[in-house]
Structure formats: structure tokens, C-alpha cells
C-alpha positions as CSV (number, residue, x, y, z in Angstrom):
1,X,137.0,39.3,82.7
2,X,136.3,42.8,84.0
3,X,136.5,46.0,82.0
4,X,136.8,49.0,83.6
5,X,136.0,52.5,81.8
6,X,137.4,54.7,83.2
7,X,138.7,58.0,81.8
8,X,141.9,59.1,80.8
9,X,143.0,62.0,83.1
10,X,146.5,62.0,81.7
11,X,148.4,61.8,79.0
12,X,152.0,62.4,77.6
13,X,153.1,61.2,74.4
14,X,156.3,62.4,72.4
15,X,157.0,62.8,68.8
16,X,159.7,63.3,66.2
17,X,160.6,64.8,62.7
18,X,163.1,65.8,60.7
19,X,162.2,69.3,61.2
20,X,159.9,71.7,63.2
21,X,156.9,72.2,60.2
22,X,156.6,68.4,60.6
23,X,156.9,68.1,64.0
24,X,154.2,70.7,64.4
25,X,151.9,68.7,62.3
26,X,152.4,65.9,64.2
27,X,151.2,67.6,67.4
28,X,148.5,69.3,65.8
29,X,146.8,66.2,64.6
30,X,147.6,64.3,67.8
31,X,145.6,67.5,69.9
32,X,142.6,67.0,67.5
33,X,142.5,63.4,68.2
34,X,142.9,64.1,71.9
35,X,140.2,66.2,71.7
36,X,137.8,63.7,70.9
37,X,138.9,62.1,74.2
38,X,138.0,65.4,76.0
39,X,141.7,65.7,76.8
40,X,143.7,69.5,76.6
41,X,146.9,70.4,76.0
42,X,148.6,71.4,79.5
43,X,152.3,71.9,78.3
44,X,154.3,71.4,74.5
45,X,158.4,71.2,75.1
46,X,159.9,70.6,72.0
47,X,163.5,70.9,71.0
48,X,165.5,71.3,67.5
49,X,168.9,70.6,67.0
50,X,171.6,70.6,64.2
51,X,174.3,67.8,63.0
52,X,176.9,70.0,62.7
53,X,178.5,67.5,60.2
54,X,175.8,67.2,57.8
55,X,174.2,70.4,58.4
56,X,170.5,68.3,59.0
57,X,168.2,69.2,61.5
58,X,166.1,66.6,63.8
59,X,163.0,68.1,66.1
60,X,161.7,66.2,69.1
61,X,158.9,67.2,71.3
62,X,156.6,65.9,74.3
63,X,153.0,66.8,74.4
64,X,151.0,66.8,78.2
65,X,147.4,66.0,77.8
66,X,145.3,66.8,80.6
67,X,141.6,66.2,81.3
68,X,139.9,69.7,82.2
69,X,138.9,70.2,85.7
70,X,135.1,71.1,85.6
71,X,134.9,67.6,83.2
């Protein structure tokens, strides 16, 4: 079996929550683990919309990771 190691350059992951305050704790944690992988955020989209029929709200958002360029 060979391993390889190497880095992660990369990475997009996506999250969601019943509303934005949780959704942005969500991200936020996921950055400060990404940050132990050396990894930055290089773009957030997120998106909240409304049932109209029950009035509830549901959030959804997509985080880029990106390795810096001098690392």
C-alpha cells in the first residue's frame, strides 16, 4: 500500500441551517478547523430563503477553501 501526503490545495464544502446565525456558526467553526490545515477562505456564497406557507426560513451556503500562494 502507498500513502501519499500530499496537501490539500482545495477545498469546497457546503452547509445548512435553519437560519443565517446558525449557518454562520457553522462556517465559522469549519474556517477554524481549516485553518489548522493552512487552508483560507477564498469565497463564502450563501443564500436564505422563506416558505411562504409556513413563514420558516432555511439558509444554505458553500465555503472555497484555498491554500495560500507563498505556502
Amino acid at each position: 500500500m502507498i500513502l501519499k501526503s500530499d496537501a490539500i490545495k482545495d477545498k469546497v464544502e457546503f452547509f445548512e441551517a435553519k437560519d443565517l446565525q446558525q449557518l454562520e456558526a457553522q462556517i465559522q467553526k469549519k474556517i477554524e478547523m481549516n485553518a489548522d490545515l493552512l487552508l483560507e477562505v477564498q469565497h463564502v456564497h450563501y443564500q436564505v430563503v422563506t416558505n411562504p406557507v409556513n413563514g420558516r426560513t432555511h439558509a444554505t451556503g458553500m465555503v472555497h477553501f484555498k491554500q495560500p500562494e507563498n505556502s
